[in-house]
DRENSE-187499 format. One record per residue (C-alpha): x, y, z; residue number from 0. Coordinates in Angstrom, 1 decimal. Each point is the difference from the previous one (the first is absolute). Layout:
<sites>
<site east="X" north="Y" up="Z" i="NUM"/>
...
</sites>
This chain:
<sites>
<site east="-26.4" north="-25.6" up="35.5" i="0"/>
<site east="0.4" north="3.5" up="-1.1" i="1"/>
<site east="-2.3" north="0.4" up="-3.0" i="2"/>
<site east="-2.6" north="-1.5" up="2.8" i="3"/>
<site east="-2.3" north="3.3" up="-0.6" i="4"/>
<site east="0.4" north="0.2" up="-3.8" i="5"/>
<site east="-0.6" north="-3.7" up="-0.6" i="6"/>
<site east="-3.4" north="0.8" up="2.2" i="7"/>
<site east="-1.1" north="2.7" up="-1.9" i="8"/>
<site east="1.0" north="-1.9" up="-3.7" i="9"/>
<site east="-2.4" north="-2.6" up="1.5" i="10"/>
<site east="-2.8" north="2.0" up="0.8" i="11"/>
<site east="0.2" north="2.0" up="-3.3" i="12"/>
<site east="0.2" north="-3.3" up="-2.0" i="13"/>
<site east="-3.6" north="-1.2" up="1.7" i="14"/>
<site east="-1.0" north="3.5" up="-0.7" i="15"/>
<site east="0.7" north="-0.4" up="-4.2" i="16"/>
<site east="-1.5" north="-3.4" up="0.6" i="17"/>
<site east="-3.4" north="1.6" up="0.8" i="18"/>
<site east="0.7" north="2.7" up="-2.8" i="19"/>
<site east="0.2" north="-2.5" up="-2.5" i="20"/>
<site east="-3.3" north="-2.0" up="0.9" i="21"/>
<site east="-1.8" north="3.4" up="-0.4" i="22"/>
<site east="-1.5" north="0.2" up="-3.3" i="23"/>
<site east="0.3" north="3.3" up="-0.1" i="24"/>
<site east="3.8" north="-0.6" up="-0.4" i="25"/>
<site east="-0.8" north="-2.8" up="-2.6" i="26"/>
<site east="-1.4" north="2.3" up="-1.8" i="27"/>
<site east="2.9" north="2.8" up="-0.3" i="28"/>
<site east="2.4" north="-2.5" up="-2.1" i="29"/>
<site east="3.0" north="2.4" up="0.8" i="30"/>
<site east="-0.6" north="0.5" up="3.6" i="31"/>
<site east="-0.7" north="-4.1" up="0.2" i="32"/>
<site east="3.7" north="-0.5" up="-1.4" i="33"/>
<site east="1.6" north="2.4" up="1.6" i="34"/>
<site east="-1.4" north="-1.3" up="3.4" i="35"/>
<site east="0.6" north="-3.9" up="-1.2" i="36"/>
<site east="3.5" north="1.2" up="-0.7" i="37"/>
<site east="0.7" north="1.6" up="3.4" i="38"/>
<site east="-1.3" north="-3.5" up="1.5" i="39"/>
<site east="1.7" north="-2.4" up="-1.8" i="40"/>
<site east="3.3" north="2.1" up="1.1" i="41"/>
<site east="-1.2" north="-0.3" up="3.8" i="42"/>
<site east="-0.6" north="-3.3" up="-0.3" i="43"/>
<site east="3.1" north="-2.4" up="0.4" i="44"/>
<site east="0.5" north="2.6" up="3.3" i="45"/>
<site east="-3.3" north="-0.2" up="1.7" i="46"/>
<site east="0.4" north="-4.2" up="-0.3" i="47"/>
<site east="3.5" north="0.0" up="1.1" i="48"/>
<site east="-0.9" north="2.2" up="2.6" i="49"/>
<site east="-3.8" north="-2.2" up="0.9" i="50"/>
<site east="2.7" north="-2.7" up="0.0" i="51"/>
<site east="2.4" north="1.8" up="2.8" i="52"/>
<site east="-3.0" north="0.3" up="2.1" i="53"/>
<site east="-1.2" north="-3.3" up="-0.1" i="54"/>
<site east="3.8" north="-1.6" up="0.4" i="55"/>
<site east="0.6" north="2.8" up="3.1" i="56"/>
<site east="-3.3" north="-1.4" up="1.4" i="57"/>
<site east="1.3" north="-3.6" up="-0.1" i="58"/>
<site east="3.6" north="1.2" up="1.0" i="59"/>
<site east="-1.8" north="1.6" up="3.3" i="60"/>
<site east="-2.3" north="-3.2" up="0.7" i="61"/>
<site east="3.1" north="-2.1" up="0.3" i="62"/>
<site east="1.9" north="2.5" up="1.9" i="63"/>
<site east="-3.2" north="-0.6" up="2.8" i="64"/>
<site east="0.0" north="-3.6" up="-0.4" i="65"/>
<site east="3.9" north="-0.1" up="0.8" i="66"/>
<site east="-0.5" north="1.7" up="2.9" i="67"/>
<site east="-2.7" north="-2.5" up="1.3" i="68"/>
<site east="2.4" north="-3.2" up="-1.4" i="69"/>
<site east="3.0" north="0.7" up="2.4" i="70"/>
<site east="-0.6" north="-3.5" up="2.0" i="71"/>
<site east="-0.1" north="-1.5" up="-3.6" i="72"/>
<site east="3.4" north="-0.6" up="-1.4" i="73"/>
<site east="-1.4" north="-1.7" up="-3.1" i="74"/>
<site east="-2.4" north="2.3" up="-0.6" i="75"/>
<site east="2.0" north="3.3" up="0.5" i="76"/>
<site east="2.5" north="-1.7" up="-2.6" i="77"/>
<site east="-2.7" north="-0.3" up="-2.6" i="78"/>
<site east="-1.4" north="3.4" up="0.5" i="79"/>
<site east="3.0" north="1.8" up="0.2" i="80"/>
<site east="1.2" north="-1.8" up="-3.2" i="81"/>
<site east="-3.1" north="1.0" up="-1.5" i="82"/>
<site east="0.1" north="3.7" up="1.0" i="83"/>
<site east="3.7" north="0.6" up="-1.2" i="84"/>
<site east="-1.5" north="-0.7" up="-3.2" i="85"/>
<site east="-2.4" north="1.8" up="-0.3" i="86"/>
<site east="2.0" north="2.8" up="1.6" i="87"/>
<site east="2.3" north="-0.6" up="-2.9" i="88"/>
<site east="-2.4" north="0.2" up="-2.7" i="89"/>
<site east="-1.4" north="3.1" up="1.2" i="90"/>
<site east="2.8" north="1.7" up="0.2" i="91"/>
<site east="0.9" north="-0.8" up="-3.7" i="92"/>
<site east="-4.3" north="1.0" up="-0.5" i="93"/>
<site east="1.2" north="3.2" up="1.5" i="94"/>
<site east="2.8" north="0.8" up="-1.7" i="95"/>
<site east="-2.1" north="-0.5" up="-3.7" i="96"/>
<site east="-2.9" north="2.3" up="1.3" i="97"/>
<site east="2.7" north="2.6" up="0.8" i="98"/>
<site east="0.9" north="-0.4" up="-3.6" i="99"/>
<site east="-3.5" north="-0.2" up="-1.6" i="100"/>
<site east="-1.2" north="3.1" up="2.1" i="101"/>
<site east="3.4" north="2.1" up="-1.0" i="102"/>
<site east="-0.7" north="-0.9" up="-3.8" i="103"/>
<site east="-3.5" north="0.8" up="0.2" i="104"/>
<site east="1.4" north="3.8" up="1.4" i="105"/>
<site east="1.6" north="0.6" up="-3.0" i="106"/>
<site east="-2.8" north="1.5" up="-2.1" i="107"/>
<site east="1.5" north="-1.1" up="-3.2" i="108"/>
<site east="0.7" north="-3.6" up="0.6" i="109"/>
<site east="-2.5" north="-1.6" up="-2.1" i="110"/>
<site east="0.8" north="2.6" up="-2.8" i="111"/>
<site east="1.6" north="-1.2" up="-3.1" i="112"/>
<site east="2.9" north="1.9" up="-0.9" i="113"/>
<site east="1.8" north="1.6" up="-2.6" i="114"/>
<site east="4.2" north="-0.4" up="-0.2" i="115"/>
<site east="1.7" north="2.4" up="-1.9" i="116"/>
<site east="4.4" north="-0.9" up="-0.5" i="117"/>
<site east="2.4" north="2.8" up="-1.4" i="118"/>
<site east="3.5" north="-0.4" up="-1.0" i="119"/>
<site east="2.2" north="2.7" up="2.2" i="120"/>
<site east="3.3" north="0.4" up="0.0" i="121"/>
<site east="1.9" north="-2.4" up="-1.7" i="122"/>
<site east="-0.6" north="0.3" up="-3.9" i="123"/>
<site east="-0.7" north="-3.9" up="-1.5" i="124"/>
<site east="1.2" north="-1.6" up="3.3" i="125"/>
<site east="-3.2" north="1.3" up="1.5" i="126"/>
<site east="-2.7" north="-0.4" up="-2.9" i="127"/>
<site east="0.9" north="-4.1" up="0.5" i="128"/>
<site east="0.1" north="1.1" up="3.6" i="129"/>
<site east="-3.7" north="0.6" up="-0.7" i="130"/>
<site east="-0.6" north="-3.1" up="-2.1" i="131"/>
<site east="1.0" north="-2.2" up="3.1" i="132"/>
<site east="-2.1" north="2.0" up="2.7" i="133"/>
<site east="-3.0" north="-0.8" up="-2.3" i="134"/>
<site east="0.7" north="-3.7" up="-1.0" i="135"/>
<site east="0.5" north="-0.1" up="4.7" i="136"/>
<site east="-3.5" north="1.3" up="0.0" i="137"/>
<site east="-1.5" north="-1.8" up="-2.4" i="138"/>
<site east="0.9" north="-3.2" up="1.2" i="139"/>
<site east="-0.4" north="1.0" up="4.2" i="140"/>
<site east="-3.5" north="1.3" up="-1.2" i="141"/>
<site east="-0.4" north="-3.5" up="-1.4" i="142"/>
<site east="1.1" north="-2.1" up="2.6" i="143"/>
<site east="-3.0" north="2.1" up="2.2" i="144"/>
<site east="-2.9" north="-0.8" up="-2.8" i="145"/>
<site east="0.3" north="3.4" up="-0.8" i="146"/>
<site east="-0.2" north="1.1" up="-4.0" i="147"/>
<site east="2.3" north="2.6" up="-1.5" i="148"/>
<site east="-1.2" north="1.9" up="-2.9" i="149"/>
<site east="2.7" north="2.6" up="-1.8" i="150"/>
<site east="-1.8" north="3.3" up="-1.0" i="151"/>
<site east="3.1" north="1.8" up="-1.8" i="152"/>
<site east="3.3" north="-0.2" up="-1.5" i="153"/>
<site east="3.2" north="1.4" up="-0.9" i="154"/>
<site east="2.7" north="-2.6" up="-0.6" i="155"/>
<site east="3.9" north="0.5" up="-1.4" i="156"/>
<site east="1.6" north="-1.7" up="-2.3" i="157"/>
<site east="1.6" north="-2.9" up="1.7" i="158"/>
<site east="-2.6" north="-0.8" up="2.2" i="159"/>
<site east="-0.7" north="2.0" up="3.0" i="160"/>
<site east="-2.7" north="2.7" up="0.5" i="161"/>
<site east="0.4" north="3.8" up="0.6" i="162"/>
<site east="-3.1" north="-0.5" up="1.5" i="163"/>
<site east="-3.1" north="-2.6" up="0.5" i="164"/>
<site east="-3.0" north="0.7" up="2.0" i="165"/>
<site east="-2.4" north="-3.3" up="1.2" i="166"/>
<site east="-3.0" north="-0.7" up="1.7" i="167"/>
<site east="-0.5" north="-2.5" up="2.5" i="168"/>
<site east="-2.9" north="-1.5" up="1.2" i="169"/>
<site east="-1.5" north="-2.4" up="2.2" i="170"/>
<site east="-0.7" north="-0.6" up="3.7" i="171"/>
<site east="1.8" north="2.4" up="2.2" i="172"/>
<site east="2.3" north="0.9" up="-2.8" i="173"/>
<site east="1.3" north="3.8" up="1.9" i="174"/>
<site east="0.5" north="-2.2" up="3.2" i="175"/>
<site east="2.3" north="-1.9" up="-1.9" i="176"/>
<site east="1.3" north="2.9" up="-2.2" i="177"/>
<site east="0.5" north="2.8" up="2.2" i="178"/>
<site east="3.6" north="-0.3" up="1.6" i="179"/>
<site east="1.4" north="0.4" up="-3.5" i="180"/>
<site east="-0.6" north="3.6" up="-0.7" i="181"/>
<site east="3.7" north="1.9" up="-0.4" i="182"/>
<site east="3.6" north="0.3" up="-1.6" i="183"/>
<site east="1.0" north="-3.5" up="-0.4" i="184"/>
<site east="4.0" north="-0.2" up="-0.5" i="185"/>
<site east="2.0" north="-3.3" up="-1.6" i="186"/>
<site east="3.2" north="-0.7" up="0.0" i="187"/>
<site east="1.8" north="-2.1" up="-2.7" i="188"/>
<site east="2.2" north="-0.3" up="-3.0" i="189"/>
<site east="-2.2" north="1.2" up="-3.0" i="190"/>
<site east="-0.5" north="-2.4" up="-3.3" i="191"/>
<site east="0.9" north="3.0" up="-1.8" i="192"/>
<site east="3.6" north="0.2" up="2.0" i="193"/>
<site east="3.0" north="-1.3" up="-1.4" i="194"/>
<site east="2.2" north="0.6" up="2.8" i="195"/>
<site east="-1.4" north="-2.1" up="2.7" i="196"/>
<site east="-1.1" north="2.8" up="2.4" i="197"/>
<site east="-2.3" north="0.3" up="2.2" i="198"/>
<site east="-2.6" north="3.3" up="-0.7" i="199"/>
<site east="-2.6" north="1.2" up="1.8" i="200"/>
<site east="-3.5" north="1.2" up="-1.3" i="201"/>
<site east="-3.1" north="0.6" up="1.5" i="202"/>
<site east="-4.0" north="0.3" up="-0.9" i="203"/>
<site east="-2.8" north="1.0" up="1.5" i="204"/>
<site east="-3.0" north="-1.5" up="1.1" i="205"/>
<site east="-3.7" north="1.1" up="0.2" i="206"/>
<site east="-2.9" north="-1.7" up="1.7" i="207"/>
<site east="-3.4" north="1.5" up="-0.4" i="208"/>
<site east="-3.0" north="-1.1" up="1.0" i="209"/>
<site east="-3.1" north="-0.6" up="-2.9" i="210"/>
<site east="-2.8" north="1.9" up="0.5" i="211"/>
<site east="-3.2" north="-0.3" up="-1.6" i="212"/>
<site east="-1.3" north="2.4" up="-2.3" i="213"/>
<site east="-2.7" north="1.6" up="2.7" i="214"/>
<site east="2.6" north="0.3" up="2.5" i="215"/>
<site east="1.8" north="2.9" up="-1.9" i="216"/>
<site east="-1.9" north="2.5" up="-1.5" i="217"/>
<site east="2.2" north="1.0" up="-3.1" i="218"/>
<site east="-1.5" north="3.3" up="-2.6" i="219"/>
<site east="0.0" north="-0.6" up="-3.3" i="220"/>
<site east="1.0" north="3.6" up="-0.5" i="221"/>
<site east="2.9" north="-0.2" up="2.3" i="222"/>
<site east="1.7" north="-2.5" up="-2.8" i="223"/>
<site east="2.0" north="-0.3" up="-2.7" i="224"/>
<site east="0.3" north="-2.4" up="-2.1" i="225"/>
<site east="2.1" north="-0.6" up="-3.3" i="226"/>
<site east="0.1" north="-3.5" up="-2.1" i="227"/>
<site east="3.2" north="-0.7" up="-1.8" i="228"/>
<site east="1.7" north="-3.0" up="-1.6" i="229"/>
<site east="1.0" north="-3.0" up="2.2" i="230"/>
<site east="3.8" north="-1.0" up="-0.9" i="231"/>
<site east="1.9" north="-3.1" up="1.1" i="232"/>
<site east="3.5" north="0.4" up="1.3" i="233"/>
<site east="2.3" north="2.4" up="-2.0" i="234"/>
<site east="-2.8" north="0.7" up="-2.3" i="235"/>
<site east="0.3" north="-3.3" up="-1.3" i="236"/>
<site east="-3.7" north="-0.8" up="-0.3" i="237"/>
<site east="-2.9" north="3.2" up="-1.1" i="238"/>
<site east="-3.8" north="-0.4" up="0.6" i="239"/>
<site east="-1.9" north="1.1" up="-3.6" i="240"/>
<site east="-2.6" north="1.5" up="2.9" i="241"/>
<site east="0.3" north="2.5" up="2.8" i="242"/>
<site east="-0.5" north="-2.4" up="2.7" i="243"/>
<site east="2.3" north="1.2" up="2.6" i="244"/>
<site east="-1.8" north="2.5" up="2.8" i="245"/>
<site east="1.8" north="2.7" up="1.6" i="246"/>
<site east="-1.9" north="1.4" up="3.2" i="247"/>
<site east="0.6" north="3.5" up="1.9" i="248"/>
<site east="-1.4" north="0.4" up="2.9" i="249"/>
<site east="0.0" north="3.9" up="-0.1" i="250"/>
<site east="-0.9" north="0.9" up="4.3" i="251"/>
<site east="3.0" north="-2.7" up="0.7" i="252"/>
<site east="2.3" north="-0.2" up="-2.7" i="253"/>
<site east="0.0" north="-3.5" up="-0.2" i="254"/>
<site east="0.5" north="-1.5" up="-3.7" i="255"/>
<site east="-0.8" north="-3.2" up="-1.0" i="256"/>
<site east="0.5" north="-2.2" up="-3.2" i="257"/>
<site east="-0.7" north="-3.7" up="-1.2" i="258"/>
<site east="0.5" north="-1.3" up="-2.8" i="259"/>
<site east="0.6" north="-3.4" up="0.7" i="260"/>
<site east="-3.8" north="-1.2" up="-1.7" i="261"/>
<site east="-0.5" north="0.6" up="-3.9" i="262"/>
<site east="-3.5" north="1.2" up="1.0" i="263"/>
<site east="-0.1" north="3.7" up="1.0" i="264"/>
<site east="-3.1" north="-0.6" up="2.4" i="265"/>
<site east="1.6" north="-2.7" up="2.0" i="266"/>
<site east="3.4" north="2.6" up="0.1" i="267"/>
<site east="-2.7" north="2.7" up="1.6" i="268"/>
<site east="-1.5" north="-2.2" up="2.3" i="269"/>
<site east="3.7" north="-0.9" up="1.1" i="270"/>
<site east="1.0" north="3.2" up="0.3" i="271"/>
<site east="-2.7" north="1.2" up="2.1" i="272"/>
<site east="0.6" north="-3.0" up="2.4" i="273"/>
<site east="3.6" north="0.7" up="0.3" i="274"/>
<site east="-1.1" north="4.4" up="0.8" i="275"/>
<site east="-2.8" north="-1.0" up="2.4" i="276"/>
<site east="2.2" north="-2.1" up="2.2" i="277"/>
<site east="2.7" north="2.6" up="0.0" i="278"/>
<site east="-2.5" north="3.4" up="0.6" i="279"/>
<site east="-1.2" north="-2.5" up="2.9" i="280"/>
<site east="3.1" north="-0.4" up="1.2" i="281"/>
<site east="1.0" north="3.8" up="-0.2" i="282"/>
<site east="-2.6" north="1.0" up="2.1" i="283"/>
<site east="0.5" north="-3.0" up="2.3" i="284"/>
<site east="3.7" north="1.2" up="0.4" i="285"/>
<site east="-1.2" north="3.4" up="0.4" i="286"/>
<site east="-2.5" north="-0.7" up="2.6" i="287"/>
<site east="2.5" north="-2.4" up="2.3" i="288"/>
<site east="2.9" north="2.9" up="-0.2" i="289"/>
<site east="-3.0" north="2.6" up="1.5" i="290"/>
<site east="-0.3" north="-3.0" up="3.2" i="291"/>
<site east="3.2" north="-1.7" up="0.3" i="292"/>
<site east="3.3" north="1.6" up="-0.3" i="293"/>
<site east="1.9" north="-2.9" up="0.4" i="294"/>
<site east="-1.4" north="-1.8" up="-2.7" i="295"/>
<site east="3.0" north="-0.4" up="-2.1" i="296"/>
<site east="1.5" north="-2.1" up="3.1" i="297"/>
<site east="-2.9" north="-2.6" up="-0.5" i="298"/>
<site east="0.6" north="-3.2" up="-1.6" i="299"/>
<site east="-2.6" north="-0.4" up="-2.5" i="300"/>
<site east="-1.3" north="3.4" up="-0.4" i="301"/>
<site east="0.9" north="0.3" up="-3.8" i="302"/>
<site east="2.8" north="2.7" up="0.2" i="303"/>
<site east="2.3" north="-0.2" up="-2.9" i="304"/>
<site east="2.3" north="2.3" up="1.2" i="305"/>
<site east="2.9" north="-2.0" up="1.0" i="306"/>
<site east="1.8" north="-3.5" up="-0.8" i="307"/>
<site east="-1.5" north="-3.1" up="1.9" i="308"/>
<site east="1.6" north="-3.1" up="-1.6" i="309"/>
<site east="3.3" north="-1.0" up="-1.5" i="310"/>
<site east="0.7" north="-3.0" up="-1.6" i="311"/>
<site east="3.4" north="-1.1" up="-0.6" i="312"/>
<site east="0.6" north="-3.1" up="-2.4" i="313"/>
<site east="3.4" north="-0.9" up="1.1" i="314"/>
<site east="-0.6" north="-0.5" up="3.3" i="315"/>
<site east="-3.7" north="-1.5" up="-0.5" i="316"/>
<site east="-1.2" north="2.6" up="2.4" i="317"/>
<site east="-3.0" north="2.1" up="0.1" i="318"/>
<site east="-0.2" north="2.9" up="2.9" i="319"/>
<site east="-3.2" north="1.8" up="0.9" i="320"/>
<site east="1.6" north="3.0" up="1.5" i="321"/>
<site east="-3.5" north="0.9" up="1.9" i="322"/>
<site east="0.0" north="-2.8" up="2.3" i="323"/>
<site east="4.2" north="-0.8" up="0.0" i="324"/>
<site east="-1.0" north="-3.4" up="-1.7" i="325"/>
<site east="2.3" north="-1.8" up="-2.1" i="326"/>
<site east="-0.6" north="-3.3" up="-2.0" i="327"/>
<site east="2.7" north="-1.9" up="-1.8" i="328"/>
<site east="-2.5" north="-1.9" up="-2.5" i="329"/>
<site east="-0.5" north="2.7" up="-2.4" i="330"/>
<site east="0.0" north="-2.6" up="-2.6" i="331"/>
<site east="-3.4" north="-1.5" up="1.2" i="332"/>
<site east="-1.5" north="3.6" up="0.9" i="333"/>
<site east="0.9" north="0.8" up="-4.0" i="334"/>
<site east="-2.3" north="-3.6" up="-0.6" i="335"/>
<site east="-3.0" north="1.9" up="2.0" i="336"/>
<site east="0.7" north="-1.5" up="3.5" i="337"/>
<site east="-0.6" north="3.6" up="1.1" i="338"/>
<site east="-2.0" north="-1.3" up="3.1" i="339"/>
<site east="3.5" north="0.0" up="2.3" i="340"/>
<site east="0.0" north="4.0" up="-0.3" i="341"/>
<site east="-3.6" north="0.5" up="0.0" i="342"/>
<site east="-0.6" north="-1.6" up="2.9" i="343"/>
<site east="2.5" north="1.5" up="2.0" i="344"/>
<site east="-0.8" north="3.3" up="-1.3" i="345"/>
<site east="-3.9" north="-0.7" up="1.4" i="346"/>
<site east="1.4" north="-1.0" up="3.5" i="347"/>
<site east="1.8" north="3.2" up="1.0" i="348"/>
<site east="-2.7" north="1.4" up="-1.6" i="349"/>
<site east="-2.7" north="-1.6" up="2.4" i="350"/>
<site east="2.2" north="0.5" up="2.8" i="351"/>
<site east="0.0" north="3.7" up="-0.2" i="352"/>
<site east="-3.5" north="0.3" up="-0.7" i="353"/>
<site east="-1.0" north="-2.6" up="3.1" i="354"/>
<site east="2.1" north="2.4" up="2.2" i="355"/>
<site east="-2.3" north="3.4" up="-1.4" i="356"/>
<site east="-3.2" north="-2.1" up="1.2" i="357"/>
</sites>
């Protein structure tokens, strides 16, 4: 196996957080004590599926001895070799998932929550619904993994699409299964607001950033700024009597942000300052993997927004993910949230390259 060495050395730090945490002095430091309980329960499923390898390559090389002293035995070498091609067939399969276990648990964001932010580009209306049916794909593929979507802010048109929307999704391993989406997303069809019957085509963007927890990014009040204004609906239809919506400037970065979506202008802040925490963190992320790896905008999965990665063309049914040449015609069930199709062939090539840098 070629994560041999790695899976070792996860074992041996999982018994060494297993002492940490029977040390009372550990107990004691309630932040250190879930930080640690954290990092174990995320070694976990590896260290048994890997205790499990052992034992079953222990068994597989007892049986490999006891066919080599059954050769005069036809009845006997039938039975164990029968019983060692199965178990030579389940740990292959055992190998293959501890491959993917140990690859996920690389990523350091993979338990992370994450934040998905969807903007209309070009396109006008066409690509506000655009936007509409990327979220109602999310929402329903975040569903289908026990995962709960949460929308954090707003800014519908008139006939039922959004110029933008930006959601939160949470749950186990919600990144993992979140990652690949990050970039310009292009569709292909004939618009509900076209007459004529032709086909258009309009594209949005797509934004996946991890959550962070408020220790984790340091933000100065002072660097700030923050305005309250009146929420409105869409086309000013509706007017909050109070100033609940929250307009955020992050002065050292530039970054604005502004919810309005809650009629409460606490909950808007607290919004807000999820949404610019996850997006300073993933700044300085960025910033940090251009200093170490030029060829980062080649990786799949590496959040670059840079350039298109999926077109979905309704007439034909088809959906293309132009990073890995793979094309689908059953864009009608990835639109229902059967997402998994892409995702998981997106995590292949992505395990494949990685498995070859080990």
């Amino acid at each position: 196996m070629r994560i041999r060495e790695r899976l070792e050395k996860t074992e041996a730090r999982f018994r060494e957080l297993e002492n940490l945490l029977a040390d009372p002095q550990t107990v004691r430091d309630r932040n250190q004590f879930q930080k640690l309980s954290k990092e174990m329960a995320q070694l976990r499923p590896i260290v048994e599926g890997f205790l499990q390898y052992k034992k079953t390559e222990k068994e597989i090389e007892s049986l490999r001895h006891s066919l080599d002293a059954s050769r005069e035995d036809a009845a006997m070498k039938d039975l164990i070799e029968n019983e060692l091609k199965e178990l030579e067939g389940e740990q292959a399969k055992r190998e293959a998932r501890l491959e993917e276990l140990f690859l996920r648990d690389m990523e350091p964001n993979a338990t992370r929550d994450v934040i998905v932010e969807i903007r209309a580009g070009t396109g006008g209306e066409e690509a506000a619904l655009f936007v509409a049916d990327l979220f109602r794909m999310y929402n329903m593929y975040a569903a289908k993994h026990g995962l709960r979507a949460e929308v954090m802010d707003l800014n519908p048109t008139g006939i039922g699409g959004f110029k933008e929307i930006i959601f939160s999704v949470s749950g186990q391993h919600a990144y993992s299964w979140f990652k690949y989406e990050s970039g310009i997303h292009r569709v292909q069809r004939v618009p509900r607001t076209e007459a004529s019957g032709r086909i258009h085509t309009s594209a949005v963007t797509v934004a996946v950033l991890p959550e962070v927890a408020e220790e984790e990014i340091e933000i100065v009040a002072s660097d700030l700024k923050i305005d309250v204004y009146r929420a409105s609906g869409a086309g000013g239809q509706h007017v909050n009597k109070t100033e609940s919506a929250v307009r955020i400037t992050h002065m050292p970065t530039g970054f604005v942000v502004a919810c309005q979506d809650e009629r409460s202008q606490l909950k808007n802040k607290l919004k807000a300052m999820r949404i610019l925490r996850a997006r300073i963190f993933e700044f300085r992320r960025e910033q940090q993997e251009a200093a170490i790896a030029k060829n980062r905008k080649e990786q799949v999965g590496s959040g670059d927004r840079s350039g298109k990665i999926r077109t979905y063309n309704y007439p034909d049914n088809r959906l293309t993910d132009h990073r890995i040449g793979l094309t689908l015609h059953s864009l009608n069930q990835i639109m229902d949230g059967y997402l998994d199709p892409v995702a998981e062939a997106l995590a292949e090539d992505e395990k494949v390259r990685r498995l070859t840098t080990l």
